[in-house]
C-alpha positions as a Markdown table, in Angstrom:
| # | Residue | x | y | z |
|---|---|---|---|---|
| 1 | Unk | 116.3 | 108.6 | 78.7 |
| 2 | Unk | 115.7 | 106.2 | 75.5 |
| 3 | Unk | 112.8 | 107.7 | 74.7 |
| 4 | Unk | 115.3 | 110.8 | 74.4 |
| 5 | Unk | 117.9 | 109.5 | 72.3 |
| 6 | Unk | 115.4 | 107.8 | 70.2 |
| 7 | Unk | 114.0 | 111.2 | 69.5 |
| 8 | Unk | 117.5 | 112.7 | 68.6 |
| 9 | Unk | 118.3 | 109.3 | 65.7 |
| 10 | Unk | 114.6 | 110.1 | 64.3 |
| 11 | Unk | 115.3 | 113.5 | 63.9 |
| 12 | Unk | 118.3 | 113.3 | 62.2 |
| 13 | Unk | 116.6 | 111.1 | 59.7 |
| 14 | Unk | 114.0 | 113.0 | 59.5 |
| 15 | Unk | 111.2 | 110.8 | 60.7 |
| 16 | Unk | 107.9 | 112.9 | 60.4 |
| 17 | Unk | 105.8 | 111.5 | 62.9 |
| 18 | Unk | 106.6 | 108.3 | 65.1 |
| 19 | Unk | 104.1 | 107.1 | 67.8 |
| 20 | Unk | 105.2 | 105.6 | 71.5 |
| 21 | Unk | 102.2 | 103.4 | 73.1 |
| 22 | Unk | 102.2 | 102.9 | 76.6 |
| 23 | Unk | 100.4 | 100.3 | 78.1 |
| 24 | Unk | 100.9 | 100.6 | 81.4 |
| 25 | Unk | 99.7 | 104.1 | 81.5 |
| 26 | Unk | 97.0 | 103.8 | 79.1 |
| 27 | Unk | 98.4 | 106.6 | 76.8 |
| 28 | Unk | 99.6 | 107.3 | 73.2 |
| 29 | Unk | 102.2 | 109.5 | 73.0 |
| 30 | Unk | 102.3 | 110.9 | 69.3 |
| 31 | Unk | 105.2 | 113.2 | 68.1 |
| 32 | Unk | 105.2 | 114.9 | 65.0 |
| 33 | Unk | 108.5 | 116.5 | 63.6 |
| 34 | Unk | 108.2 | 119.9 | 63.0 |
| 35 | Unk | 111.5 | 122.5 | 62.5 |
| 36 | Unk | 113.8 | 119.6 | 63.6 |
| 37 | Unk | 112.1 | 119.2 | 66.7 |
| 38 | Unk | 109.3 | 116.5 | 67.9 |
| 39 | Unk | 106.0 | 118.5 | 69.2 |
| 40 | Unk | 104.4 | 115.9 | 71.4 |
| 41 | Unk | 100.9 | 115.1 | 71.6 |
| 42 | Unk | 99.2 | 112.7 | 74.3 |
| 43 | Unk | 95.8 | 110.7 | 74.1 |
| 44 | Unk | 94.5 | 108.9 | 76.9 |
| 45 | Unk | 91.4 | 106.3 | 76.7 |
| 46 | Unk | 88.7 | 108.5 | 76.4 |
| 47 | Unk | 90.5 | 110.4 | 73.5 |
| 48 | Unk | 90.6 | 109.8 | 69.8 |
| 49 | Unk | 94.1 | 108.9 | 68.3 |
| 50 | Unk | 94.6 | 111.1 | 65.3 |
| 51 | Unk | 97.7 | 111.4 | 63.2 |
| 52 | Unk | 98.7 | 115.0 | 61.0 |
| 53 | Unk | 101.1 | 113.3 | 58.7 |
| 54 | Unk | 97.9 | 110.8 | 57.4 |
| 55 | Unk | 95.0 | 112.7 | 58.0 |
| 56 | Unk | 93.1 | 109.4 | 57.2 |
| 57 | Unk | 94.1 | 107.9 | 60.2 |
| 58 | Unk | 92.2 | 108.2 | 63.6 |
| 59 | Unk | 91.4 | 105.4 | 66.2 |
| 60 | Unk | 88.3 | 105.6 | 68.3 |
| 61 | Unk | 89.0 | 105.3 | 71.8 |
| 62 | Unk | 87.0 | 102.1 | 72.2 |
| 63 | Unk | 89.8 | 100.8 | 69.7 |
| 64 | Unk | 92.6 | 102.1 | 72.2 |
| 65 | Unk | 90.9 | 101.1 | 75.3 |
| 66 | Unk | 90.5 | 96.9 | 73.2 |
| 67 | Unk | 93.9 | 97.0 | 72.0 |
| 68 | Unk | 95.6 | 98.2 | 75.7 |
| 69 | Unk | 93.4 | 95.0 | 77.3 |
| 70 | Unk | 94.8 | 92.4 | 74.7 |
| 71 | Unk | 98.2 | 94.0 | 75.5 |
| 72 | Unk | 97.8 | 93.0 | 79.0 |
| 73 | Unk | 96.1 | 89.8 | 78.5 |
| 74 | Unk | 98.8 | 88.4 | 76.1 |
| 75 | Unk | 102.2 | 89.7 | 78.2 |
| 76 | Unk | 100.3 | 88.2 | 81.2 |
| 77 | Unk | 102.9 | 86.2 | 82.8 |
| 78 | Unk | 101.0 | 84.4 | 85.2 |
| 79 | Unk | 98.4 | 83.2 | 82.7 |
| 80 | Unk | 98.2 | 79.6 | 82.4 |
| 81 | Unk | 100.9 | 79.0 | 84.5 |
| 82 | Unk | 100.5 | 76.4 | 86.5 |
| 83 | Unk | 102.0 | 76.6 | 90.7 |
């Protein structure tokens, strides 16, 4: 449902492209605005991350599949702690 109403504010200011990473699911979910609606794209780990608004832009998965594992590693709760 946020993700949903987030789409609807960033449409109405006319956000061209805004990206939503999920950790837990090991995806990228990239949405580009075209005709005042978001066209969703989704990469997993063993895809590469490309963006249309800068065509420059594209992360190897390797990059992805790093960046997901110091995600986990640093909101690790139980890291450290001491019972």
């Amino acid at each position: 449902m946020l993700y949903r109403h987030k789409r609807s504010e960033y449409a109405a200011l006319e956000v061209p492209e805004y990206w939503i990473v999920d950790p837990l699911k090991a995806k990228v979910s990239v949405l580009l605005l075209e005709d005042g609606f978001y066209e969703e794209t989704v990469f997993t780990t063993n895809q590469q991350i490309v963006s249309r608004t800068f065509l420059e832009l594209a992360i190897p998965s390797a990059h992805f599949v790093n960046a997901v594992d110091r995600i986990f590693t640093a909101g690790n709760l139980n890291q450290g702690r001491r019972d």
